[in-house]
C-alpha positions as CSV (number, residue, x, y, z in Angstrom):
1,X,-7.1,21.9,-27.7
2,X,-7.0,18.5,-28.9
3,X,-5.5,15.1,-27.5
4,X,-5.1,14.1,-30.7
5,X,-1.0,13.6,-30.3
6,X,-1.3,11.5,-27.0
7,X,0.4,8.1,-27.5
8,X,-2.0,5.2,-28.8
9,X,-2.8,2.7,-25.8
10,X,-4.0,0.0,-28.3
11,X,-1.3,0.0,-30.3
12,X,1.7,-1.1,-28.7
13,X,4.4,0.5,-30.9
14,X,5.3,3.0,-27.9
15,X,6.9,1.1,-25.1
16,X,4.5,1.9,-21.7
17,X,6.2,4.0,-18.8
18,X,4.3,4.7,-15.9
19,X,5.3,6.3,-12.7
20,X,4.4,7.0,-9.1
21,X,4.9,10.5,-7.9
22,X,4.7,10.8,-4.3
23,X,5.6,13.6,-1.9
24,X,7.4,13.5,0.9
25,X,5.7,15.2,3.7
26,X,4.4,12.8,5.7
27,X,3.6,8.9,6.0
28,X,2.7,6.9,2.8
29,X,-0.9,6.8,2.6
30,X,-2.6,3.5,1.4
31,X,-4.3,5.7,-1.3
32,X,-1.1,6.3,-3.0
33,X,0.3,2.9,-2.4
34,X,-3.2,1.6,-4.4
35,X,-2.1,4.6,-7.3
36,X,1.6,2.9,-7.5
37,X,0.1,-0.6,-7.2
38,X,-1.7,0.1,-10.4
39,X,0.5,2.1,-12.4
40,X,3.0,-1.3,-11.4
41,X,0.7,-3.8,-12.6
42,X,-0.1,-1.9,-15.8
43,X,3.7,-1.4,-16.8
44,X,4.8,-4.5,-15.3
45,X,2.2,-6.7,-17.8
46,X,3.0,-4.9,-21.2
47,X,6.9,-5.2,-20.6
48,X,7.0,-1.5,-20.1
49,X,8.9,0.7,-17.5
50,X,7.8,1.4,-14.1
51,X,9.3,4.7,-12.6
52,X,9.5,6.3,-9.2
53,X,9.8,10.1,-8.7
54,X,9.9,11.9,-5.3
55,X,8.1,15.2,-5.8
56,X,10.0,17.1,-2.9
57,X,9.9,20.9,-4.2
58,X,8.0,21.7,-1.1
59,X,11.1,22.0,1.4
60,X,9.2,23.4,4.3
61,X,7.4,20.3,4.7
62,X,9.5,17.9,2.6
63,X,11.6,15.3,5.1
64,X,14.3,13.1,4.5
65,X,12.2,10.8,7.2
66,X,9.3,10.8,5.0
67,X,11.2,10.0,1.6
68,X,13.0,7.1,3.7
69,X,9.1,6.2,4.7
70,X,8.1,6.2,0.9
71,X,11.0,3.9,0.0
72,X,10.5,1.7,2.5
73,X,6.6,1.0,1.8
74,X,7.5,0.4,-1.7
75,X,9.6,-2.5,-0.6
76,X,7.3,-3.5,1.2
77,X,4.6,-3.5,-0.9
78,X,7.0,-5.2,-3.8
79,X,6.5,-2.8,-5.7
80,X,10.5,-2.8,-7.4
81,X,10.7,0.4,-9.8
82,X,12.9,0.8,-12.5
83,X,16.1,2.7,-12.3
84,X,17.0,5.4,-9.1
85,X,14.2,7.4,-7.9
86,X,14.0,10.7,-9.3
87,X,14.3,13.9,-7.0
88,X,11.9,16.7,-8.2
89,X,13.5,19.2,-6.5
90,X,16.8,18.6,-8.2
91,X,15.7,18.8,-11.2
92,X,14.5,22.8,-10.7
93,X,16.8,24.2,-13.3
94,X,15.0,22.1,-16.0
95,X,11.9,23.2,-15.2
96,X,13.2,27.0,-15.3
97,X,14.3,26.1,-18.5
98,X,11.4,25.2,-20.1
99,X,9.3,28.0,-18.7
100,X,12.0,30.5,-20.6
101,X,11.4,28.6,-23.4
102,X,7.6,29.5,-22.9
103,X,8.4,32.8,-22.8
104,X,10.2,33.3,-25.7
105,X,8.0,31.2,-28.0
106,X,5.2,34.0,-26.4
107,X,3.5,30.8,-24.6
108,X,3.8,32.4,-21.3
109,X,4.4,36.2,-20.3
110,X,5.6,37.7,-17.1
111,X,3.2,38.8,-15.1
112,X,4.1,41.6,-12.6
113,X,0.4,42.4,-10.7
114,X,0.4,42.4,-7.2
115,X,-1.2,40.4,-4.3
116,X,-3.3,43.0,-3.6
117,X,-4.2,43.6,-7.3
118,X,-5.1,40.6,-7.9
119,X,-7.3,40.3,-4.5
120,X,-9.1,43.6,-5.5
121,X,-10.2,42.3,-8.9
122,X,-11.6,39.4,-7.4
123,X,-13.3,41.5,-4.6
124,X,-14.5,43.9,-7.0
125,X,-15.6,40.9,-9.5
126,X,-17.4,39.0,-6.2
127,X,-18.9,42.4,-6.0
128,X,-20.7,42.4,-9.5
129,X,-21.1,38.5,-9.1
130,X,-19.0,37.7,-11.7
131,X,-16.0,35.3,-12.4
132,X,-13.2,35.4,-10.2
133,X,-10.7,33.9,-12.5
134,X,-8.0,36.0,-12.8
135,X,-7.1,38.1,-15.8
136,X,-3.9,39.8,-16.4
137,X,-3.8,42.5,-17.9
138,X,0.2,41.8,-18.6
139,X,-1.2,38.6,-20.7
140,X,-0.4,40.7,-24.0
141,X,2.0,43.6,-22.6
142,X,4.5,45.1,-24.9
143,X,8.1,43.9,-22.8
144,X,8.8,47.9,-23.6
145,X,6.4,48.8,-20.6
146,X,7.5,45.9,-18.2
147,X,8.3,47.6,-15.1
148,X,11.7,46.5,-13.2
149,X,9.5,44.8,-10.4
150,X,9.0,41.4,-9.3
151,X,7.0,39.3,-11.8
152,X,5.8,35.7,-12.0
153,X,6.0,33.7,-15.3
154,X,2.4,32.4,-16.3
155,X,1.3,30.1,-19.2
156,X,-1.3,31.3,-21.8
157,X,-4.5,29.4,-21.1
158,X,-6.8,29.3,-24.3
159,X,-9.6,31.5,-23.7
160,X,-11.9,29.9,-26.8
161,X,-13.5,26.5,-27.3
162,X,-13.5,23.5,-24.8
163,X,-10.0,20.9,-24.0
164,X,-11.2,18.0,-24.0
165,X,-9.6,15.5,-21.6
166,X,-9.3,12.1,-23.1
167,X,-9.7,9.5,-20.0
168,X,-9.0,5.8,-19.9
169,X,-11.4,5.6,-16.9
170,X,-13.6,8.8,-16.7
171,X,-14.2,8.7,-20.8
172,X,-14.0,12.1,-22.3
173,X,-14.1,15.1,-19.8
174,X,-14.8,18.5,-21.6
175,X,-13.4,22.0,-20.0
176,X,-14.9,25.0,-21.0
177,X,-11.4,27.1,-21.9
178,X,-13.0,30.3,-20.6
179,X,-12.7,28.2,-17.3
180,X,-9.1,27.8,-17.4
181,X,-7.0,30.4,-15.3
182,X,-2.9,31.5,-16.4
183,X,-1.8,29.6,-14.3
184,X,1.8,30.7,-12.8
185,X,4.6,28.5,-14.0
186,X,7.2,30.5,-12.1
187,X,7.1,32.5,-9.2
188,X,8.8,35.4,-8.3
189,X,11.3,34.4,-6.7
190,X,12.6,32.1,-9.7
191,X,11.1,28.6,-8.4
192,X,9.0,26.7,-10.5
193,X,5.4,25.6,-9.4
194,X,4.5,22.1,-9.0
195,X,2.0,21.9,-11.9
196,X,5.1,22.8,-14.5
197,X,7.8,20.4,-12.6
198,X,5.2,17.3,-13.5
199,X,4.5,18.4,-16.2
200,X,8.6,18.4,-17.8
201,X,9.2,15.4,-15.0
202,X,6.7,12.9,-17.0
203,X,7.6,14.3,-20.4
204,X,11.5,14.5,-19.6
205,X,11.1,10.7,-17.9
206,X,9.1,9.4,-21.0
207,X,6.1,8.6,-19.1
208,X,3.3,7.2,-21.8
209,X,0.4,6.7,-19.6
210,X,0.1,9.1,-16.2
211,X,-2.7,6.8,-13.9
212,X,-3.7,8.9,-10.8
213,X,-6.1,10.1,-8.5
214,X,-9.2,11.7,-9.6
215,X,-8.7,14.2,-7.7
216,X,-6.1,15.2,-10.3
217,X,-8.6,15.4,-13.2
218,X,-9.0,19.2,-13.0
219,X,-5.0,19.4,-12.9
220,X,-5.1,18.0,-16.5
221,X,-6.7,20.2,-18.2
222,X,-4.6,22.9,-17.0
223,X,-1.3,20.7,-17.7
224,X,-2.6,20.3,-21.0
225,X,-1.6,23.9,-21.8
226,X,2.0,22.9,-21.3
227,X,2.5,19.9,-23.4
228,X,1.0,22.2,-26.2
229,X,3.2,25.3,-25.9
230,X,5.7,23.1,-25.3
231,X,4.9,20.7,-28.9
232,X,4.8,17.5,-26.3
233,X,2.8,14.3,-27.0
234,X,-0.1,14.1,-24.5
235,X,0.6,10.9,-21.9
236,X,-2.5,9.2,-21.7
237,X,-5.0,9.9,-18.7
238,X,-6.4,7.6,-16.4
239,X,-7.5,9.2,-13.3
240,X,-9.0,6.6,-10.9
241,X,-11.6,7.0,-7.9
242,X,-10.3,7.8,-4.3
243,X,-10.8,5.3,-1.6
244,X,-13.4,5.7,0.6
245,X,-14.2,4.6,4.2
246,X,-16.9,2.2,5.2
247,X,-19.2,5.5,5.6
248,X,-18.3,5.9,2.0
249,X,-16.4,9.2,3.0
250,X,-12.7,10.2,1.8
251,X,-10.5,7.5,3.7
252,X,-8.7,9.5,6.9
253,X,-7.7,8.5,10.4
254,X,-10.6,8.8,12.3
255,X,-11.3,5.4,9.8
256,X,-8.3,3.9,11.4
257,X,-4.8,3.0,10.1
258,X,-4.1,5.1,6.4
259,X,-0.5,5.0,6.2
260,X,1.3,2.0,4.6
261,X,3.8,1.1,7.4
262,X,1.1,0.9,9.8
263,X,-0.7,-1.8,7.7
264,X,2.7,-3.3,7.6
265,X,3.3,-3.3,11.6
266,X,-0.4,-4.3,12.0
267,X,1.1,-7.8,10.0
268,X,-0.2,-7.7,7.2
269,X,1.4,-9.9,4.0
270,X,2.4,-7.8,1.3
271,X,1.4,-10.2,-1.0
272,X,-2.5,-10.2,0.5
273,X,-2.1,-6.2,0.6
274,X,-1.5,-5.9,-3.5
275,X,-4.6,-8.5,-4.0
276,X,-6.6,-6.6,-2.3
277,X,-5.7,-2.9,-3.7
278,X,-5.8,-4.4,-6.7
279,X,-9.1,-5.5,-6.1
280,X,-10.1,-2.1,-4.5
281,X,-11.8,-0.2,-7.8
282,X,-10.8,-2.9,-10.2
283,X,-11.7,-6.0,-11.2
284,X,-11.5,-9.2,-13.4
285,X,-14.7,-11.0,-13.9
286,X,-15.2,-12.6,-9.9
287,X,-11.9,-13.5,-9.4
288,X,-11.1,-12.3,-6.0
289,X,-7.8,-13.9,-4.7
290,X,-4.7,-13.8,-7.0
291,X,-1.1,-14.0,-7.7
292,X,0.8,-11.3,-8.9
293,X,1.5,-13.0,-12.3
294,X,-2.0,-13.1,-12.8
295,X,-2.4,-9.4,-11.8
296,X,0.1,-8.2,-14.1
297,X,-1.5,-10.3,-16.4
298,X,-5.6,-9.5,-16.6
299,X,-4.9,-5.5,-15.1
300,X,-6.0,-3.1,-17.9
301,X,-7.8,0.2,-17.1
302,X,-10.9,-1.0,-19.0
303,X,-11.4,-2.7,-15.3
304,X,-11.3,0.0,-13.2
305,X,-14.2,1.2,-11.9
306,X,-15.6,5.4,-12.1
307,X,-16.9,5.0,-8.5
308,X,-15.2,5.2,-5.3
309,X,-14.1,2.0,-3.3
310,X,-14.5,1.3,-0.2
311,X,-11.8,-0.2,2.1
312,X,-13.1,-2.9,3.9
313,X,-10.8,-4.5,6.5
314,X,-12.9,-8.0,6.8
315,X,-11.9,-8.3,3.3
316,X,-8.6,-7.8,3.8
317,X,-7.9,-10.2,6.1
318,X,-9.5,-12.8,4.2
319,X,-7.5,-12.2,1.1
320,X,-4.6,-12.0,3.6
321,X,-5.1,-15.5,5.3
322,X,-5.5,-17.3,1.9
323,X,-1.8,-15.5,1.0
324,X,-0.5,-16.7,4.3
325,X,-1.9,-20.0,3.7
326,X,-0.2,-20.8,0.3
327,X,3.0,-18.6,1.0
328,X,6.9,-20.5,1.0
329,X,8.0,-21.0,4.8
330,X,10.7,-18.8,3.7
331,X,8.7,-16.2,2.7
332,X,6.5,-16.1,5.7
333,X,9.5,-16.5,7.4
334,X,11.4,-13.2,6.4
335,X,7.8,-11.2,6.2
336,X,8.0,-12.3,10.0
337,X,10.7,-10.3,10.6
338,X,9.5,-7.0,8.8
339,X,6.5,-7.0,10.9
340,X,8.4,-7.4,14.0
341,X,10.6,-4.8,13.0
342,X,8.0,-2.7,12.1
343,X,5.8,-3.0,14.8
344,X,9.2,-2.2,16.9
345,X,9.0,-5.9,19.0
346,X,12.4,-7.4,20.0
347,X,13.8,-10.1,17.1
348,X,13.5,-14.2,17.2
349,X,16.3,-15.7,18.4
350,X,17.7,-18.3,15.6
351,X,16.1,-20.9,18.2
352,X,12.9,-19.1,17.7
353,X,13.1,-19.0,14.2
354,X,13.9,-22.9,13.9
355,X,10.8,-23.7,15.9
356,X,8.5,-21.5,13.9
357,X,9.4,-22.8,11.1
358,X,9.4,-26.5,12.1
359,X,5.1,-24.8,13.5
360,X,4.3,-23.2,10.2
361,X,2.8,-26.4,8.6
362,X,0.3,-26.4,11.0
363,X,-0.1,-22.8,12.0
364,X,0.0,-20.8,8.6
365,X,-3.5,-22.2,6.6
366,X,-5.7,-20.3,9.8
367,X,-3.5,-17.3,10.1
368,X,-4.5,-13.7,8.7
369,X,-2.2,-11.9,10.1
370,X,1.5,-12.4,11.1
371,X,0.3,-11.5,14.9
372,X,-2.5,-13.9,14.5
373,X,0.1,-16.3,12.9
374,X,2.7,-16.2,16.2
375,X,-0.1,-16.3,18.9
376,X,-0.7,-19.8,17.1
377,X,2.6,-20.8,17.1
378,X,3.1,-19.3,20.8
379,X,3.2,-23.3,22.1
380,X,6.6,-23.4,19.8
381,X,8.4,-20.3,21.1
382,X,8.3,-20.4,24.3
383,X,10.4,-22.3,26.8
384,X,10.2,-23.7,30.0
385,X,8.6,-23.3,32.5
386,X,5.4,-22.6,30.6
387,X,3.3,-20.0,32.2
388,X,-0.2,-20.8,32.3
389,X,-2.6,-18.6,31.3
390,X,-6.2,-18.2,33.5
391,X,-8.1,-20.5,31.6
392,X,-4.5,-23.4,31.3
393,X,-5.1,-22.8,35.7
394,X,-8.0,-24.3,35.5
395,X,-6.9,-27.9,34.3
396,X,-4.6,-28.0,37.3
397,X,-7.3,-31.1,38.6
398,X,-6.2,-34.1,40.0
399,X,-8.4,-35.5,37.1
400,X,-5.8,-33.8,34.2
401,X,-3.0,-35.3,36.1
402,X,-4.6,-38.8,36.4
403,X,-5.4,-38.7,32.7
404,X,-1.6,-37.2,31.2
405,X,0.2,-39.7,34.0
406,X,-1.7,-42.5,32.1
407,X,-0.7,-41.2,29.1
408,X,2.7,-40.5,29.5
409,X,3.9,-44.5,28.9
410,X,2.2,-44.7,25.8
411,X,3.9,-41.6,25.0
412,X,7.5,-42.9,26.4
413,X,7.6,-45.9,24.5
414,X,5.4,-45.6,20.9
415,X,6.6,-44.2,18.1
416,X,6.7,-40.7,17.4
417,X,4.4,-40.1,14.1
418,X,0.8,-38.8,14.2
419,X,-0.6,-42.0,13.6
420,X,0.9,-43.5,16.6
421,X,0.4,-40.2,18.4
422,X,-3.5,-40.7,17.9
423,X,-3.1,-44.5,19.2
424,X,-1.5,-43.5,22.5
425,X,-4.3,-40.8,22.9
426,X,-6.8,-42.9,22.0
427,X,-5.7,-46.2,24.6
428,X,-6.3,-43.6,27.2
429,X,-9.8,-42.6,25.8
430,X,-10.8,-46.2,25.7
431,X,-9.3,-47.3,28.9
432,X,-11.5,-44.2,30.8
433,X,-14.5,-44.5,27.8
434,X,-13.7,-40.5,27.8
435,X,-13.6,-38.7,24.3
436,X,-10.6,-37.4,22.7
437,X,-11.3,-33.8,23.9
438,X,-11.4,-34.8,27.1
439,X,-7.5,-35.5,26.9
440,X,-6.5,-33.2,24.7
441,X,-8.5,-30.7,27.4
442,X,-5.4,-30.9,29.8
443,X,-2.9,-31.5,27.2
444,X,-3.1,-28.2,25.6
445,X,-2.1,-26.1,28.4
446,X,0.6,-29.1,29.1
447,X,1.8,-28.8,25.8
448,X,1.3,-24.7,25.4
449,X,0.8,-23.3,28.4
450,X,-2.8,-22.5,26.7
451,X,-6.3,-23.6,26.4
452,X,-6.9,-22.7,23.2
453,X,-3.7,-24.0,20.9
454,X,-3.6,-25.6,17.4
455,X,-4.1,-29.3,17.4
456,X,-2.5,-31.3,20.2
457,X,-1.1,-34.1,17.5
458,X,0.4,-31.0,15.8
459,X,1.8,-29.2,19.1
460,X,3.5,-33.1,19.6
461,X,5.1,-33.5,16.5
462,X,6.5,-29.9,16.4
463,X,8.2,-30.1,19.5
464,X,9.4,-33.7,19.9
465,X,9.1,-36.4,22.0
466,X,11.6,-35.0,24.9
467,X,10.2,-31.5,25.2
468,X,6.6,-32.5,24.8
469,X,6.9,-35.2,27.7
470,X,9.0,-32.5,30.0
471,X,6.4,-30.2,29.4
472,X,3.4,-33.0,30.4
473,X,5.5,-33.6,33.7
474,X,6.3,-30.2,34.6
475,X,2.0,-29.8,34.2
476,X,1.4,-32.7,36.2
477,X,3.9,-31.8,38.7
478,X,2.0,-28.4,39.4
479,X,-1.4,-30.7,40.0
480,X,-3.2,-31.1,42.9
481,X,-2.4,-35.0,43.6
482,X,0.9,-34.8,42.0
């Protein structure tokens, strides 16, 4: 079998169409969000067509909950597809189609051998230690002896020779024909098998270049068999390495968080969440942080690596904080309330939200996470009367109230700007020859409430002259020699 009618990927004359193909029976996992990430980026830089199909044949286990939880990771994610996304399931009559179409070129035969038939030839064939592929002996039946039973439809595999899979990433991967079973394209009951549906999905969507797990490398070669009884161009392959763990094991749970939303209710930025999948088994020379237009731009599949990756959450967050760092107010703003959402924690009220924004400025360039981002910025949500946490208690002295009653006139009367803010501050340094920290030490949990706040010149300007000298005198008040 030869791959000799697959579309060029050098040439550009066939407009690129990838697609994400996810199924619905159970949470998005970060693996497939790293597979649509790529397929994105790789149709989004060429000008080409990026598709999303729901493969929901399996009903037993297909949910509405879990197509709902695909949709809503890719908008998380930013990943925007082109056009509505396709139901597998509802296309079943097409794929029917095309298997009778099989079957009366003579690409695919009904095969009417039993469970128990087919168990006994591989018992009998484990037996003599021989293959257990399964022949069928209905492969080149005359219809005149088909019996009126139940039957399945299955392709004819080639039996000669070697298909050679032609792979973007893995290079050429040769498969011994005699290796390759008839598969079933139908089953007896009429409903067509997952391996035909993508099969007539990608070639009845257009798809030019199907990029996927490796673990999808054997399915290929089997596919194969249906483009050519069909007379189909061949997409072109690309099937990329799995992500591992840090113990360099298939990524699951007991490595932590694998589904999309929980990355998004753990406040993440999508933005920081693409850099790093993109960076997670590809690469561009050293470059590690990103933009998207600079993603779409380098990503080729000349970049991705053979080798799994592993997922490293240290890295994540870094990438993530540099995101958060350069991202518009508004942006961080309306991410703000996804997570919340997300992570099912009541709304900001519009007060809330104008304070964190007026914060953001000086909260946002050492934030790596949203929840990282708000404990900052806790000094500008809350309201009086502040509670103090254990370590705030402790700079209820008569000391912090001598120092915050001095400064409370310079306060009163100066001008409110950080310059003048870092006079008043310092008068009362040079007046007890104390260093800055030791008044900033009592006006942090003034101010927040806190001992451990962003800068006290910031906390100042963000809340404004009135509320920052309530706050002072409602600390001082709680003193000893108040």
């Amino acid at each position: 079998m030869s791959a000799a009618s697959r579309p060029d990927p050098t040439s550009g004359a066939t407009p690129v169409v990838t697609r994400i193909a996810p199924s619905p029976t159970g949470d998005m996992h970060i693996g497939t969000a790293r597979t649509a990430l790529f397929n994105w980026l790789y149709a989004r830089g060429r000008g080409g067509k990026f598709l999303l199909r729901i493969e929901d044949t399996d009903r037993a286990r297909s949910t509405p909950e879990a197509t709902q939880g695909i949709l809503d990771g890719m908008a998380w994610l930013g990943l925007n597809y082109d056009g509505e996304a396709v139901s597998q399931f509802e296309r079943a009559a097409r794929h029917v189609e095309v298997a009778e179409a099989m079957l009366a070129s003579g690409a695919a035969y009904k095969c009417f051998a039993t469970q128990e038939e087919i168990e006994a030839f591989r018992e009998e064939a484990r037996a003599k230690g021989e293959s257990t592929l399964y022949r069928s002996p209905w492969r080149d039946a005359d219809p005149a002896t088909h019996p009126d039973a139940p039957y399945v439809v299955r392709v004819k595999a080639p039996r000669e020779g070697v298909t050679v899979i032609r792979d973007e990433v893995q290079g050429d991967v040769t498969i011994r024909n005699d290796q390759l079973d008839d598969m079933i394209v139908l089953r007896s009951d009429g409903t067509p098998t997952y391996m035909l549906a993508v099969v007539v999905d990608d070639h009845d969507m257009g798809v030019t270049h199907v990029i996927r797990g490796d673990d999808h490398l054997n399915n290929a070669a089997r596919q194969m068999t249906i483009y050519e009884a069909m007379g189909w161009p061949l997409p072109v392959y690309a099937h990329i390495p799995l992500i591992f763990g840090p113990d360099g094991k298939k990524m699951s749970k007991r490595h932590g968080a694998t589904g999309v939303k929980e990355y998004q209710a753990m406040g993440y930025p999508s933005a920081g969440m693409r850099n790093y999948l993109a960076r997670l088994g590809w690469s561009h020379g050293d470059d590690e942080f990103f933009s998207d237009a600079q993603a779409q731009e380098w990503f080729d599949l000349s970049g991705v690596n053979k080798s799994p990756a592993r997922f490293d959450t240290k890295k994540l967050e870094n990438i993530c904080g540099q995101h958060i760092s350069v991202m518009d107010d508004d942006e961080i703003l309306s991410e703000v309330d996804g997570y919340l959402a997300a992570a099912k924690f009541p709304d900001l009220t519009s007060d809330q939200k104008r304070q964190l924004a007026a914060a953001l400025p000086s909260v946002k360039g050492s934030s790596k996470t949203y929840p990282q981002l708000l404990e900052k910025a806790h000094f500008a949500l809350v309201q009086r009367p502040l509670e103090l946490d254990e370590k705030a208690q402790k700079q209820l002295t008569d000391v912090s109230n001598g120092i915050l009653k001095e400064l409370t006139p310079h306060l009163q009367s100066g001008s409110w700007n950080r310059e003048a803010l870092e006079g008043a501050i310092n008068a009362v340094c040079e007046a007890r020859e104390i260093g800055f920290g030791k008044v900033a030490g009592p006006l942090r949990p003034a101010l927040a409430g806190r001992a451990v706040t962003p800068s006290v010149l910031d906390m100042m300007l963000v809340l404004g002259r009135e509320e920052s000298l309530a706050r002072i005198a409602e600390f001082t008040a709680k003193c000893p020699s108040a």
